[in-house]
BALOBA-1460 file (C-alpha; in Angstrom, 3 decimals):
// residues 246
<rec num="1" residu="x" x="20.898" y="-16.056" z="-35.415"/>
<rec num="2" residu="x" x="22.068" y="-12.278" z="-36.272"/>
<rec num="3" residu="x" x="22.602" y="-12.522" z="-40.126"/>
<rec num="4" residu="x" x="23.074" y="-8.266" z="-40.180"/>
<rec num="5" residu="x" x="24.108" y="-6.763" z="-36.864"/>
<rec num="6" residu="x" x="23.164" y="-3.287" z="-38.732"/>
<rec num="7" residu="x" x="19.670" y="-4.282" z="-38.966"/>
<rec num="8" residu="x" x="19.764" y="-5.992" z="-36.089"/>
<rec num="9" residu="x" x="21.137" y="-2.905" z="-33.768"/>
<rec num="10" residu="x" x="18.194" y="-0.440" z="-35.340"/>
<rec num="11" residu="x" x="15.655" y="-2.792" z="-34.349"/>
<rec num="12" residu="x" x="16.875" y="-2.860" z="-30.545"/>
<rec num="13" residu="x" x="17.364" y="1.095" z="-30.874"/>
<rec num="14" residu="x" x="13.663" y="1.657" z="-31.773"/>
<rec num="15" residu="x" x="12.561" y="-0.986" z="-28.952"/>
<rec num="16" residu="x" x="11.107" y="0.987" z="-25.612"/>
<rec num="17" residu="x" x="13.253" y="1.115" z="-22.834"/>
<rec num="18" residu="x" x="11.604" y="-1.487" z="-20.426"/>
<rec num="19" residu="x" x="9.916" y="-0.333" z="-16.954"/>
<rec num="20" residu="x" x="9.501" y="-1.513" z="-13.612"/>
<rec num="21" residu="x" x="8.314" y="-5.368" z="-14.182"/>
<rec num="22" residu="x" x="8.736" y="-5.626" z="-17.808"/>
<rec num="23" residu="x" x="10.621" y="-7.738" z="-20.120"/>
<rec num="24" residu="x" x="11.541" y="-8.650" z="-23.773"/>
<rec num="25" residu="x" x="10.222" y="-11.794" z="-24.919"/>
<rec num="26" residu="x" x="11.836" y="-13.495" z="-28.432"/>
<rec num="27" residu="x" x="11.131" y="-16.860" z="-29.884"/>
<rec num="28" residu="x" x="12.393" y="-19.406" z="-32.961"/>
<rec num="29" residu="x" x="10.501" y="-21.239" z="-35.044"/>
<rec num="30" residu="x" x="10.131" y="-23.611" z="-37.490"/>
<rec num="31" residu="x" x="7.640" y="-23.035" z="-39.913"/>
<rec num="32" residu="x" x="6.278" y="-25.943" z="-42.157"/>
<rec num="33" residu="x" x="4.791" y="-23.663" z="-44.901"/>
<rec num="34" residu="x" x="8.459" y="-22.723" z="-45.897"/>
<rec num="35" residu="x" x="9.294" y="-26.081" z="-47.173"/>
<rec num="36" residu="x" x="8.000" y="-28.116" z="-50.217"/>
<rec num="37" residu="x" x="5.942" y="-30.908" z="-50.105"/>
<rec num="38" residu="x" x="9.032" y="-33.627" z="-50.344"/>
<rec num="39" residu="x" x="11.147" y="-31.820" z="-47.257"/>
<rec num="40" residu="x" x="7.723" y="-31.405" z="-45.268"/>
<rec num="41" residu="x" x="7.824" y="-35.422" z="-45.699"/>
<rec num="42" residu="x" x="11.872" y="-35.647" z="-45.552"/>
<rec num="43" residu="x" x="12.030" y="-33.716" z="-42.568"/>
<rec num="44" residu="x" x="9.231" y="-34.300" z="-40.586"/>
<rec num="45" residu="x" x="9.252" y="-31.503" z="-38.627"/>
<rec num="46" residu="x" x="5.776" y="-32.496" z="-36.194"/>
<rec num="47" residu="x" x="4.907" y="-29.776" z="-33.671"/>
<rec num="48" residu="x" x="8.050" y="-27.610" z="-33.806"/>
<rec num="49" residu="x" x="6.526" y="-24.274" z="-34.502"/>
<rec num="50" residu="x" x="7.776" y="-21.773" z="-31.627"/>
<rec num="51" residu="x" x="9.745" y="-24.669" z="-30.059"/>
<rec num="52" residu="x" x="12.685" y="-22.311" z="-28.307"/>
<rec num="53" residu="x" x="11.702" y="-19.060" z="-25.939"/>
<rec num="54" residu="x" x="14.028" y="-16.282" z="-24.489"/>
<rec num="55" residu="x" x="13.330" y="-13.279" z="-22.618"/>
<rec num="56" residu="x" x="15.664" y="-10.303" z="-21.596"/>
<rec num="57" residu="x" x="15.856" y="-7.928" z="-19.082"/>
<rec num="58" residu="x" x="17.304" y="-5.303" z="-20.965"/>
<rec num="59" residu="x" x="18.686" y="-4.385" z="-24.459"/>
<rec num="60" residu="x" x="21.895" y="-5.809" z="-24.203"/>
<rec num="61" residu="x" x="20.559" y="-9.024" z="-22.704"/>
<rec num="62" residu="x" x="18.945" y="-9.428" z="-26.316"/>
<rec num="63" residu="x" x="22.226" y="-10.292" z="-27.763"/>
<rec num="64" residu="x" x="22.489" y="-13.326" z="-25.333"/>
<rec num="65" residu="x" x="18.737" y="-14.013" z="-25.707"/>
<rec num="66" residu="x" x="19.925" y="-14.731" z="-28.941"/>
<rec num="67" residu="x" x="22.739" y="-16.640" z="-28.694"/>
<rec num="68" residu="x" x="20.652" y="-18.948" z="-26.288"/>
<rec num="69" residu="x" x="18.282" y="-19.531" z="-29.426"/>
<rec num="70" residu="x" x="20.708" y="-20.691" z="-31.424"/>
<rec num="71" residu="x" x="22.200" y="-22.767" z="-28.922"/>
<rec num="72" residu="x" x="18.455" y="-24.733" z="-28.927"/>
<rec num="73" residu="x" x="19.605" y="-26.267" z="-32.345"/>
<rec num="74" residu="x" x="22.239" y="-28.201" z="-30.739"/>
<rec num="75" residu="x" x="19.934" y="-30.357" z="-29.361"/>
<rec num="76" residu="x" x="16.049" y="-29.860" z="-30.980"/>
<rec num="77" residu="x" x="15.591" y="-32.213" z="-33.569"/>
<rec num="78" residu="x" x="12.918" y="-32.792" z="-36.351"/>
<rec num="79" residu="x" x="10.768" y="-35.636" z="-34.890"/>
<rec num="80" residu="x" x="12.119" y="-37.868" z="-37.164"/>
<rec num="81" residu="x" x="15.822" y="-36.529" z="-35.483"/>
<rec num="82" residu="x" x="16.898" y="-35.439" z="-38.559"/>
<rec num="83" residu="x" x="18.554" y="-31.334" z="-37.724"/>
<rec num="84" residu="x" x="16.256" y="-28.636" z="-38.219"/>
<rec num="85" residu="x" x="16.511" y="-26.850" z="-42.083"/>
<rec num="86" residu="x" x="17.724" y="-23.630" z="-41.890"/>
<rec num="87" residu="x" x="15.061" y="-22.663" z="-44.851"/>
<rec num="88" residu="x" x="12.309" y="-23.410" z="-42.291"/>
<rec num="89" residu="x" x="13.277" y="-21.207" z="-39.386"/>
<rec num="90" residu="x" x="12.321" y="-17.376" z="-38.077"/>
<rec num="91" residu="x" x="13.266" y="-15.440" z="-35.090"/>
<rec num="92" residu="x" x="10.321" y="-13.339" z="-33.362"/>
<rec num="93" residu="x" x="10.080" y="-11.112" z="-31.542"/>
<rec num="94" residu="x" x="7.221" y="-8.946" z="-29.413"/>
<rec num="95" residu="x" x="6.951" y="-5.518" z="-30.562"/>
<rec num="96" residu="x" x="5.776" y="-4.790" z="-26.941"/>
<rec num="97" residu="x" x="7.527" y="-5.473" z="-23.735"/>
<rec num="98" residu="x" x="5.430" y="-8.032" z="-21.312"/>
<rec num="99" residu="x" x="4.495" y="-7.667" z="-17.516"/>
<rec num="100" residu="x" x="6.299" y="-10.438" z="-15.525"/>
<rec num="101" residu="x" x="3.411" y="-9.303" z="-13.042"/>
<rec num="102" residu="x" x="0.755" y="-10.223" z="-15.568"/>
<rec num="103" residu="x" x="2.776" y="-13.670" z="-16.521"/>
<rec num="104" residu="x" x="2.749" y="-14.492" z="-13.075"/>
<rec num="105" residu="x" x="-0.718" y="-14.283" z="-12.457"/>
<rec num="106" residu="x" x="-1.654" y="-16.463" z="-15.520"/>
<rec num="107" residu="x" x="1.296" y="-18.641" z="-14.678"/>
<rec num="108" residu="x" x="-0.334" y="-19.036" z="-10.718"/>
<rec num="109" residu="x" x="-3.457" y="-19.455" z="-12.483"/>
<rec num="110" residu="x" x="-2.695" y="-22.545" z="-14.597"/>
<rec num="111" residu="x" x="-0.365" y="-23.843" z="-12.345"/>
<rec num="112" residu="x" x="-3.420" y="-23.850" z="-9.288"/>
<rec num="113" residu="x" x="-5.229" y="-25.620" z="-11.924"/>
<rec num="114" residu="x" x="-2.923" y="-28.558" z="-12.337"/>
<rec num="115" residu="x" x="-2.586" y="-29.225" z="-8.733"/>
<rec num="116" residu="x" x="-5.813" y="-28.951" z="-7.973"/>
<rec num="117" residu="x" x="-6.496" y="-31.689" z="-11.153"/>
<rec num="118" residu="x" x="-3.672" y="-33.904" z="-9.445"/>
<rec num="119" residu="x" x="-4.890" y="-33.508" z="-5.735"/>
<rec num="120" residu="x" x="-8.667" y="-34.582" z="-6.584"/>
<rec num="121" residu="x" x="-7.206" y="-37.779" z="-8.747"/>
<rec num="122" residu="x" x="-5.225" y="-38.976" z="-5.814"/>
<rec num="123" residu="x" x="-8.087" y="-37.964" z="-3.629"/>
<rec num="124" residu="x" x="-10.625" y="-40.400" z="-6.037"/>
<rec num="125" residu="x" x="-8.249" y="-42.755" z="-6.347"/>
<rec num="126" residu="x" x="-7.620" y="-41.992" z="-9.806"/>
<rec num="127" residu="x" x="-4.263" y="-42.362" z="-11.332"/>
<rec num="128" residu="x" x="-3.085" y="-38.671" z="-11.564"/>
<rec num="129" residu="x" x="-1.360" y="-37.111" z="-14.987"/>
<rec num="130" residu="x" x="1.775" y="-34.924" z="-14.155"/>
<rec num="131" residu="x" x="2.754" y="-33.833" z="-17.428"/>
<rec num="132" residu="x" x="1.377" y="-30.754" z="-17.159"/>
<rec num="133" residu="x" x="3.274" y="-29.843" z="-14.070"/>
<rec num="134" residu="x" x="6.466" y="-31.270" z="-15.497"/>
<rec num="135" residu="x" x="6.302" y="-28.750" z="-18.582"/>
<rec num="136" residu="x" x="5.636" y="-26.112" z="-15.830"/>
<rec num="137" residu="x" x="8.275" y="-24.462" z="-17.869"/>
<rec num="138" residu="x" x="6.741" y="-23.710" z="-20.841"/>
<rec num="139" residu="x" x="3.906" y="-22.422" z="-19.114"/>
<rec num="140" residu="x" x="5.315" y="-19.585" z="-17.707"/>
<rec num="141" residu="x" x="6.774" y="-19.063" z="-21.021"/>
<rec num="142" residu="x" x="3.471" y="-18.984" z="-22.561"/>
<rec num="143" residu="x" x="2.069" y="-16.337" z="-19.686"/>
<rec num="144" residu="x" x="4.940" y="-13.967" z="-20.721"/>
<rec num="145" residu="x" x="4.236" y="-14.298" z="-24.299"/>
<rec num="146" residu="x" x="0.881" y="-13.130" z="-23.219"/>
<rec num="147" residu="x" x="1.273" y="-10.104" z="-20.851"/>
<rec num="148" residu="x" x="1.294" y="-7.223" z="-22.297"/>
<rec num="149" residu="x" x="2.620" y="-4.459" z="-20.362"/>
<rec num="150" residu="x" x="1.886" y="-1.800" z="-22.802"/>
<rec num="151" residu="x" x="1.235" y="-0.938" z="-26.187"/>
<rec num="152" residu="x" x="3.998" y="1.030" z="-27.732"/>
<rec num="153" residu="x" x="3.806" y="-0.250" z="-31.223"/>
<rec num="154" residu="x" x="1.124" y="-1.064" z="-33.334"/>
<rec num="155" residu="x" x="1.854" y="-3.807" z="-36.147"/>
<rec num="156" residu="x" x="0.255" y="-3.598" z="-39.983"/>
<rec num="157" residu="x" x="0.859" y="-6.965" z="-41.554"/>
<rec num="158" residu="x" x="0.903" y="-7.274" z="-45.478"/>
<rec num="159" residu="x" x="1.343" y="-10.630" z="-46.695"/>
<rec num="160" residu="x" x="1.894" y="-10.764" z="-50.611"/>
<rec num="161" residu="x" x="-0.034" y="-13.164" z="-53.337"/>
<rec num="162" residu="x" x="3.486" y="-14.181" z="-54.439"/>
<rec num="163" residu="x" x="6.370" y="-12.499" z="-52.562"/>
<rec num="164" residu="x" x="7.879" y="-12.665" z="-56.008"/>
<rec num="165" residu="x" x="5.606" y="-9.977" z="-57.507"/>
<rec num="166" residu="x" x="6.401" y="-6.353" z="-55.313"/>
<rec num="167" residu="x" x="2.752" y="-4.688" z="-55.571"/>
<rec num="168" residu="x" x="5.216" y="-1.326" z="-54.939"/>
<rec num="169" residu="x" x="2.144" y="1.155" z="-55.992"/>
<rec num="170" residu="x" x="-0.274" y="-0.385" z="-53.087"/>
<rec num="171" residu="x" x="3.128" y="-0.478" z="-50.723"/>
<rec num="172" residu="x" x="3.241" y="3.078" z="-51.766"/>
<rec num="173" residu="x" x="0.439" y="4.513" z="-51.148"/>
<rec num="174" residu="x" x="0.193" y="3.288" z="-47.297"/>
<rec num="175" residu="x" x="3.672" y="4.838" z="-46.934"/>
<rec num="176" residu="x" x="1.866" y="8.188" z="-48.488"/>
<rec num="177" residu="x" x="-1.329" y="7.946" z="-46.328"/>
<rec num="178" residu="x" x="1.425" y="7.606" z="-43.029"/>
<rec num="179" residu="x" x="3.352" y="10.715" z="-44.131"/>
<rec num="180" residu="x" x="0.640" y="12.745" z="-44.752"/>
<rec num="181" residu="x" x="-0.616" y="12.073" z="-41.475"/>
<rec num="182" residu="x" x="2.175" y="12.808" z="-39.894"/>
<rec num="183" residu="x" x="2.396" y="9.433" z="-38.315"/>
<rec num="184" residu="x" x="5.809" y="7.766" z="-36.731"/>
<rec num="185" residu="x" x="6.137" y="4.751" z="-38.412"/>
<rec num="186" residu="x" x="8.717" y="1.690" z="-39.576"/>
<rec num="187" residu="x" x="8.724" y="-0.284" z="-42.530"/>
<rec num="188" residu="x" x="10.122" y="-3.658" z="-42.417"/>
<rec num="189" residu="x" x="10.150" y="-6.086" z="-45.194"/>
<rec num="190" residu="x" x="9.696" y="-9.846" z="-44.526"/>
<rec num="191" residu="x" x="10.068" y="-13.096" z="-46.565"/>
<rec num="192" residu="x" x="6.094" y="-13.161" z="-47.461"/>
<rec num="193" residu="x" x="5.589" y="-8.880" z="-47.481"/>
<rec num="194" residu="x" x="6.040" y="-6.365" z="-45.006"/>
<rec num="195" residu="x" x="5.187" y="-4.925" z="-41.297"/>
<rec num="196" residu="x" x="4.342" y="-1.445" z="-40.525"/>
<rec num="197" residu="x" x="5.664" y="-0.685" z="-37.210"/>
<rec num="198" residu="x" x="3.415" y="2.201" z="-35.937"/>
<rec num="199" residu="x" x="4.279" y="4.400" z="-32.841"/>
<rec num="200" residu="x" x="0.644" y="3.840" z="-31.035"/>
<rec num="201" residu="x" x="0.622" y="8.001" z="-29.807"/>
<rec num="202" residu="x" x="1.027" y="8.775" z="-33.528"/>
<rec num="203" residu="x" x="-2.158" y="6.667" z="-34.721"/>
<rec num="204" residu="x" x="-4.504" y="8.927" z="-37.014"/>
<rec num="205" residu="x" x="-8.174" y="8.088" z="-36.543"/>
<rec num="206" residu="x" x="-8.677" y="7.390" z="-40.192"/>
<rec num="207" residu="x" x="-5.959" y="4.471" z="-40.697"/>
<rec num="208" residu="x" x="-8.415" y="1.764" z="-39.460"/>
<rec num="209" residu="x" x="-10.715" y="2.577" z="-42.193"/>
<rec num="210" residu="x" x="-7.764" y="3.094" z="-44.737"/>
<rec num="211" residu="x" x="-6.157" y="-0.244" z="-44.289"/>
<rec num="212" residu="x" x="-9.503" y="-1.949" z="-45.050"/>
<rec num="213" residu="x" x="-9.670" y="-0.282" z="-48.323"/>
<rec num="214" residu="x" x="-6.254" y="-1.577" z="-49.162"/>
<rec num="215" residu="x" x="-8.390" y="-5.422" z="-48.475"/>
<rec num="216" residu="x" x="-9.434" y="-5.407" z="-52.031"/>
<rec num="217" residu="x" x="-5.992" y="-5.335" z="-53.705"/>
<rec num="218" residu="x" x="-5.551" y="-7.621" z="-56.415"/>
<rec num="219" residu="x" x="-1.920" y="-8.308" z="-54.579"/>
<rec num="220" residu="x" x="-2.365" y="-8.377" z="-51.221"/>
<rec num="221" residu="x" x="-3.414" y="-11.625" z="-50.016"/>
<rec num="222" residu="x" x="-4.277" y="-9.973" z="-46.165"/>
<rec num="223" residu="x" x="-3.398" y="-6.853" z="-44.476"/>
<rec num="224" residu="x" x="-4.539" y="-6.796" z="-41.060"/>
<rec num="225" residu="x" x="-3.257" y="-5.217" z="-37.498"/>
<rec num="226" residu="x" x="-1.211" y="-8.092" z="-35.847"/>
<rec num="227" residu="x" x="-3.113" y="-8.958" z="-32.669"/>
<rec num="228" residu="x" x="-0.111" y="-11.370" z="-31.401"/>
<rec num="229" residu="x" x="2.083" y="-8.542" z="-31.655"/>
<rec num="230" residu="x" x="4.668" y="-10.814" z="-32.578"/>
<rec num="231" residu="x" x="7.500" y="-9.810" z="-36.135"/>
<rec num="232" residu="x" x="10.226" y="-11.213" z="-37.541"/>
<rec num="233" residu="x" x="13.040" y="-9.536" z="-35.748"/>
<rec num="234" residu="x" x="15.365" y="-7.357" z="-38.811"/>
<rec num="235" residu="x" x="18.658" y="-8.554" z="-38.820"/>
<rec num="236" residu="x" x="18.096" y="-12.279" z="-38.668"/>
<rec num="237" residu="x" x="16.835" y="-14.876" z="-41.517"/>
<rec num="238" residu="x" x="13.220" y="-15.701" z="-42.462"/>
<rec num="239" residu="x" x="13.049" y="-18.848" z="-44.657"/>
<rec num="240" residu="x" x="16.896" y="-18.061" z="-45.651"/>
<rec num="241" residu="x" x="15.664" y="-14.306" z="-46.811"/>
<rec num="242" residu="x" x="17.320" y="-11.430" z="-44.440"/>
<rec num="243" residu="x" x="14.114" y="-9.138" z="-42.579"/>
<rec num="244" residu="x" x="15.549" y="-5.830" z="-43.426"/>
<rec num="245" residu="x" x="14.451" y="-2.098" z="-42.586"/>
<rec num="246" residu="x" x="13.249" y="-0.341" z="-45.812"/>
């Protein structure tokens, strides 16, 4: 999964040092949109997107977070069990650390809720449905994906008309607008554009209302702050293009 260990070691480094409860949470995927029409219908792919989660408890436990990713390809297959493209896949990761407090609570919550579903079937004499209880797993992986512990980093996301064309004068000028503020910042550029990774206690109260002025680009398909949190993870492959630090 690590393509540059360079790139891959300065994106741990700027991570926060995790706290009490917390945790890093990573993910792969295979993304549809990075394959033409005729592999979309070779490959099949079906409902693959995010289909492998890790977490780790510490820095160095990223490394075998990652190895455990890769390992998923041994055994996840297209659903027409043909091997997963490498052209279609991404590693995430959450620019935050997540509360295994919060996770639990949502986890308890959904959890309650399938019991409860199963107990009142058997009670009615209903034929009860256990499949949510048997992917009880991925449950708790979704509550972690969701708890937030804190916000450390907040994400700009510019996605390009054609990632061919480099609109460098409108990437430019937000670089300009976060020196001149004085704002702590990282630039990372992705397969489809780039993510500004913004230290949250260096936010300047005018970069809300700068970034929608940069809306009306003629190159910029969207810019918008990433509410999932979520970025390619530097160092590893997006659609067989390396996520690098600029």
């Amino acid at each position: 999964m690590i393509a540059n260990k360079e790139q891959f070691d300065r994106f741990i480094d700027i991570l926060p040092d995790l706290e009490k409860d917390e945790v890093y949470f990573v993910s792969l995927s295979a993304r549809n949109k990075y394959l033409t029409e005729e592999e979309r219908k070779e490959f099949s792919l079906g409902r693959t997107e995010m289909f492998s989660r890790e977490v780790a408890r510490d820095k160095l436990g990223l490394y075998y977070a990652m190895d455990k990713l890769k390992a998923s390809l041994e055994y996840r297959k297209t659903a027409n069990s043909k091997e997963i493209p490498s052209k279609c896949l991404v590693v995430y990761a959450n620019i935050n650390p997540s509360s295994t407090i919060k996770a639990y609570q949502l986890f308890k919550q959904a959890i309650d809720k399938e019991v409860n579903d199963v107990m009142q079937a058997l009670l009615n004499s209903r034929e009860p449905n256990y499949e949510g209880l048997k992917k009880i797993n991925r449950e708790l992986m979704n509550s972690i994906q969701k708890s937030r512990s804190r916000k450390c980093f907040i994400d700009i996301d510019v996605d390009l008309f054609d990632k061919n064309i480099d609109p460098m004068g409108d990437i430019d000028s937000i670089d300009n607008f976060l020196k001149e503020t004085n704002t702590q910042y990282h630039k990372i550029k992705t397969f489809s554009g780039y993510h500004f990774l913004i230290r949250k206690d260096t936010v300047p109260d005018t970069l809300y209302r700068f970034i929608d002025s940069k809306r009306y680009s003629v190159y910029i398909k969207d810019i918008n702050f990433n509410k999932n949190e979520m970025i390619p993870i530097p160092g590893t492959l997006q659609a067989n293009k390396l996520v690098r630090f600029i």
